[in-house]
C-alpha positions as CSV (number, residue, x, y, z in Angstrom):
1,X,102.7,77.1,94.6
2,X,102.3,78.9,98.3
3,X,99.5,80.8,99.0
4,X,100.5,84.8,98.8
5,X,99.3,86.8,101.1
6,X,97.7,90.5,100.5
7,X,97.0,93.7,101.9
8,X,95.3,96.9,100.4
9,X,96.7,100.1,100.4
10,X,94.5,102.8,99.3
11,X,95.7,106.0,97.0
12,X,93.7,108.9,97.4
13,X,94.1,112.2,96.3
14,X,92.2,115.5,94.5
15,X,91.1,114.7,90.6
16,X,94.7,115.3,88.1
17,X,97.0,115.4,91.0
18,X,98.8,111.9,89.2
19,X,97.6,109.2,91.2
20,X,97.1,106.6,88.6
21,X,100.5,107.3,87.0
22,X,101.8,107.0,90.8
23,X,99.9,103.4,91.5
24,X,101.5,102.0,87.9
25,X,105.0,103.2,88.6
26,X,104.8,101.6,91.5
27,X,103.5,98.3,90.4
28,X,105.3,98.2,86.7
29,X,108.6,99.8,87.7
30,X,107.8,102.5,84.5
31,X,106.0,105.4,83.6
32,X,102.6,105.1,82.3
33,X,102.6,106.9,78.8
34,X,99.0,107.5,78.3
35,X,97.3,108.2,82.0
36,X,93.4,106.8,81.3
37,X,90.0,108.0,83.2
38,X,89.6,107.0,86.4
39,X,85.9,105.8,86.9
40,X,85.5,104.4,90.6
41,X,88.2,102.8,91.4
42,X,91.1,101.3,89.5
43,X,93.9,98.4,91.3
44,X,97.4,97.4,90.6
45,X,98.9,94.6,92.3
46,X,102.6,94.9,93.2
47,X,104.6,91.9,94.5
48,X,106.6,93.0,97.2
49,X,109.4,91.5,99.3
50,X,108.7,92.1,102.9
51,X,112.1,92.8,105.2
52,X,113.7,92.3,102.2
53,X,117.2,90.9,102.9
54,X,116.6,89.5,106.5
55,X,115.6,85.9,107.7
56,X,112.4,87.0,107.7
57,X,111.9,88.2,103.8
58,X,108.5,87.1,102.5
59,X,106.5,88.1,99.5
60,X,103.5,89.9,99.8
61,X,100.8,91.4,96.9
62,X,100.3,94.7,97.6
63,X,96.8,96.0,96.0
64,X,97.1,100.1,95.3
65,X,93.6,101.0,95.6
66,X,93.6,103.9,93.1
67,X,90.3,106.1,94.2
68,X,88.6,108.6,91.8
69,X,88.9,112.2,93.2
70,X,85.6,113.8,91.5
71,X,83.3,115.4,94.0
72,X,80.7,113.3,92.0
73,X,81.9,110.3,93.3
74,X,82.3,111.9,97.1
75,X,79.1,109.7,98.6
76,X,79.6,106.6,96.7
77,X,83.6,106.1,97.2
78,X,82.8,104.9,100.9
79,X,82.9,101.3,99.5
80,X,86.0,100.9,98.9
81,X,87.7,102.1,102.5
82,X,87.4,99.0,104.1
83,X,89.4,97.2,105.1
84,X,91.7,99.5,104.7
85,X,95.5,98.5,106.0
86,X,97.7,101.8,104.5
87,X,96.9,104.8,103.1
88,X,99.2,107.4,100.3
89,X,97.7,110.5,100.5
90,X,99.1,112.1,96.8
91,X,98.8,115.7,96.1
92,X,100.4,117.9,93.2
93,X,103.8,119.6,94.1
94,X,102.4,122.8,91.9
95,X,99.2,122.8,93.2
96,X,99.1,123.9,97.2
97,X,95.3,122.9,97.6
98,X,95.2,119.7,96.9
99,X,97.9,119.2,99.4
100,X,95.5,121.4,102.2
101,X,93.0,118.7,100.8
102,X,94.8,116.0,102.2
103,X,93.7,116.7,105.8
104,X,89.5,116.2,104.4
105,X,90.7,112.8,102.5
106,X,92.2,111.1,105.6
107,X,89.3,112.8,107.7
108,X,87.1,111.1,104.7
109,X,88.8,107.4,104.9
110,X,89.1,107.3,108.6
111,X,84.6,108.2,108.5
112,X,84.7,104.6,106.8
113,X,81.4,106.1,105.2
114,X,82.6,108.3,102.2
115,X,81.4,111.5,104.0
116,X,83.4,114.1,106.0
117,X,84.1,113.1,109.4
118,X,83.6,116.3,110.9
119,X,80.2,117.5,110.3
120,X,79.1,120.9,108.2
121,X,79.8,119.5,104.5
122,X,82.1,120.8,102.0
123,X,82.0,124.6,104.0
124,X,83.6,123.4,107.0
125,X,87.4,124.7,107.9
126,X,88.6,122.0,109.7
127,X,91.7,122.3,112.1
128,X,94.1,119.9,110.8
129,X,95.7,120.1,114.4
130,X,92.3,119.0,115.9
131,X,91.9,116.4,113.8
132,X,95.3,115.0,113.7
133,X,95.5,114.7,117.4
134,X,92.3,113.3,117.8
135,X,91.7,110.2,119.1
136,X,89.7,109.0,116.2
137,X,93.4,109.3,114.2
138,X,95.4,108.1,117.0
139,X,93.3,105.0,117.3
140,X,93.4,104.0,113.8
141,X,97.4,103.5,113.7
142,X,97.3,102.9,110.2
143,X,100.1,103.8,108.3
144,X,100.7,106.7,106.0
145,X,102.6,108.1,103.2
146,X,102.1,111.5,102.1
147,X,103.6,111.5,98.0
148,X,104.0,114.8,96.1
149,X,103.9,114.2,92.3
150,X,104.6,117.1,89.3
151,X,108.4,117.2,91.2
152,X,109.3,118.2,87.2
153,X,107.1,120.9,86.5
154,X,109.1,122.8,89.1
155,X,112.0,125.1,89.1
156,X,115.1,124.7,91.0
157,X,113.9,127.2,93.5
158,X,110.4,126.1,94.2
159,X,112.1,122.4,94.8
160,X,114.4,123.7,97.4
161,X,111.1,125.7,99.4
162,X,109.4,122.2,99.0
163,X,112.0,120.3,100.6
164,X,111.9,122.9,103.2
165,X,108.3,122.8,103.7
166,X,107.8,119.0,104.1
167,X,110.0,119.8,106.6
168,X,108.1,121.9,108.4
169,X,104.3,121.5,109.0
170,X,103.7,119.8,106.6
171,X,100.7,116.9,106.9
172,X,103.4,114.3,106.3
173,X,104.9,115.8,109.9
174,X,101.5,116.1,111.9
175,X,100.4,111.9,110.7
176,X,104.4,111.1,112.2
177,X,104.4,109.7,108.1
178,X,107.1,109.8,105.6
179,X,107.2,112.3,102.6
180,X,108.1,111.3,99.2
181,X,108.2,114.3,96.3
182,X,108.8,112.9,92.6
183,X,108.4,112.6,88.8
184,X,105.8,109.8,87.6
185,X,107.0,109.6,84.5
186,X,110.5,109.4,84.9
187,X,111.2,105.7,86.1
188,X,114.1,106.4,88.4
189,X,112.1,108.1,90.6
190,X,111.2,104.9,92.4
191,X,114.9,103.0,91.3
192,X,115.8,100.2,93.7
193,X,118.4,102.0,96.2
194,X,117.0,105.2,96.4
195,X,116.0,107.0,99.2
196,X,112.7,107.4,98.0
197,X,112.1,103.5,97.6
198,X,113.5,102.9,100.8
199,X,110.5,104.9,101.9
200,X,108.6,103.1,99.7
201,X,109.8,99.6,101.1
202,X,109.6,100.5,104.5
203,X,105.9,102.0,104.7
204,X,104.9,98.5,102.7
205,X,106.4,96.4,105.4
206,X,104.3,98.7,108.1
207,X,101.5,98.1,106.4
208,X,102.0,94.3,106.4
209,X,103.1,94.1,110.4
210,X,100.1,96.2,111.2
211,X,97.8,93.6,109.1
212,X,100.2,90.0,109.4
213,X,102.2,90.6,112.8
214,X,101.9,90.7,116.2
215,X,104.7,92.9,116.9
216,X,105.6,91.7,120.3
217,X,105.8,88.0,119.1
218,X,106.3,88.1,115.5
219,X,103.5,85.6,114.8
220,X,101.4,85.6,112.3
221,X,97.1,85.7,113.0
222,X,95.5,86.6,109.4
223,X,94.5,84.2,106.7
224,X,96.3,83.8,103.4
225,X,95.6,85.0,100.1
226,X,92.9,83.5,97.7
227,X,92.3,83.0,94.1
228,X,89.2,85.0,94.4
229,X,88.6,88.5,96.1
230,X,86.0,90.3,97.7
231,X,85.3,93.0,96.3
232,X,82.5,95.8,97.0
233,X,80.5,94.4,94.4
234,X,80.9,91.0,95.0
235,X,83.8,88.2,94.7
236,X,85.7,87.8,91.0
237,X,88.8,86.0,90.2
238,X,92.0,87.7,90.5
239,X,94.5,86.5,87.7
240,X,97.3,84.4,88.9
241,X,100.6,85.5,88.5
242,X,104.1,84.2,87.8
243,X,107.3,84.5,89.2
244,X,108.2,87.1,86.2
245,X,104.7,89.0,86.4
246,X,105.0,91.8,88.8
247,X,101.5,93.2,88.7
248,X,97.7,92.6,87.5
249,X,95.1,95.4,86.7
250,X,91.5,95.4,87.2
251,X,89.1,98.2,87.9
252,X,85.8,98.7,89.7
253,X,82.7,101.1,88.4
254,X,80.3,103.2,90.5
255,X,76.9,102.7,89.9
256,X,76.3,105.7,88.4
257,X,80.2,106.3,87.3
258,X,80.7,109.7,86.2
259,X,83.5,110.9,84.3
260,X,86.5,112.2,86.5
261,X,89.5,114.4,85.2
262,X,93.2,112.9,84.3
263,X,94.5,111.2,87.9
């Protein structure tokens, strides 16, 4: 069997906004029932077809690098930003602050370091223009998705004014990313032919050309996939899968893990 290559997208978002429900309907194709703790950092692997439908479809492992939100794990979560070759930024749909947040998670990831990038700690007010159109942003080209979860806990009339502000100033708008708003537990959300898995689809295969692809020649420069992985702690095994297995679990532990809320 070929050798499968990978790439790592990390998932990052404030503690409860749905993140690890998000990662496994993304890698299972259905809704987790009973959302654990997240400790660390927790990884689902998704097989994905890259260009799907073209001469130049190819399968890929995508690894969702599900990242605890508690502010206890702030200066340890450094480790697991690099490498890093997409990011989804997740916020709740009923909860505006965590989607303001998104702007000190990027600035966070981007740092490499686990710290703010932007000096003055957790009091700052940082301009999310200023840091947007930076040239530390600009230069790091990796690609973005902004996902809003909790799309069910809303009214008709709150969906229609968050359809118009994703819109409209939103972070999605300022990173140039797409914007995906939806319901983790319902598994249509992410059904094949959707609008919002086309999203999906197409910010995977940007991840994979910015990692895989020279884009002016189309070849190929990075190694393939192992049976073993790096991780911050060391190498391990990764499970091997089979044509019908679409994803494999396997989480990592802080040194001194502490106890975050639902994600």
């Amino acid at each position: 069997m070929a050798a499968i290559d990978k790439v790592r997208v990390l998932v990052v978002g404030d503690s409860g906004v749905g993140k690890t429900s998000l990662t496994h309907l993304i890698a299972n194709n259905e809704p987790l029932t009973s959302p654990g703790w997240t400790v660390g950092c927790s990884v689902e692997v998704k097989l994905h077809e890259y260009r799907e439908g073209t001469p130049a479809q190819n399968t890929f492992f995508v690894e969702l690098w599900d990242v605890g939100g508690s502010i206890s794990h702030k200066n340890t979560r450094g480790v697991f930003y690099n490498p890093t070759h997409g990011i989804i930024l997740v916020h709740d749909l009923t909860n505006r602050k965590s989607q303001e947040n998104l702007q000190r998670w990027l600035a966070e990831i981007l740092n490499k370091d686990g710290k703010d990038a932007l000096k003055g700690g957790d009091a700052i007010d940082m301009d999310p223009e200023q840091f947007l159109g930076s040239t530390q942003f600009k230069l790091s080209q990796i690609p973005i998705l902004v996902i809003g979860t909790k799309l069910d806990m809303l009214d008709e009339g709150h969906k229609q004014k968050i359809q118009t502000r994703t819109s409209a100033g939103s972070i999605a708008e300022q990173c140039g990313a797409d914007e995906i708003c939806l319901n983790c537990h319902e598994s249509r959300s992410l059904a094949a032919g959707t609008t919002d898995a086309v999203k999906l689809a197409r910010f995977f295969d940007k991840v994979i050309e910015r990692k895989y692809h020279n884009r002016d020649t189309g070849r190929k420069y990075a190694t393939s996939y192992s049976s073993t992985m790096a991780g911050p702690f060391g190498s391990f095994p990764l499970a091997q899968q089979t044509a019908g297995q679409q994803s494999s679990t396997f989480s990592y532990l802080n040194a001194n893990p502490v106890t975050e809320s639902l994600s």
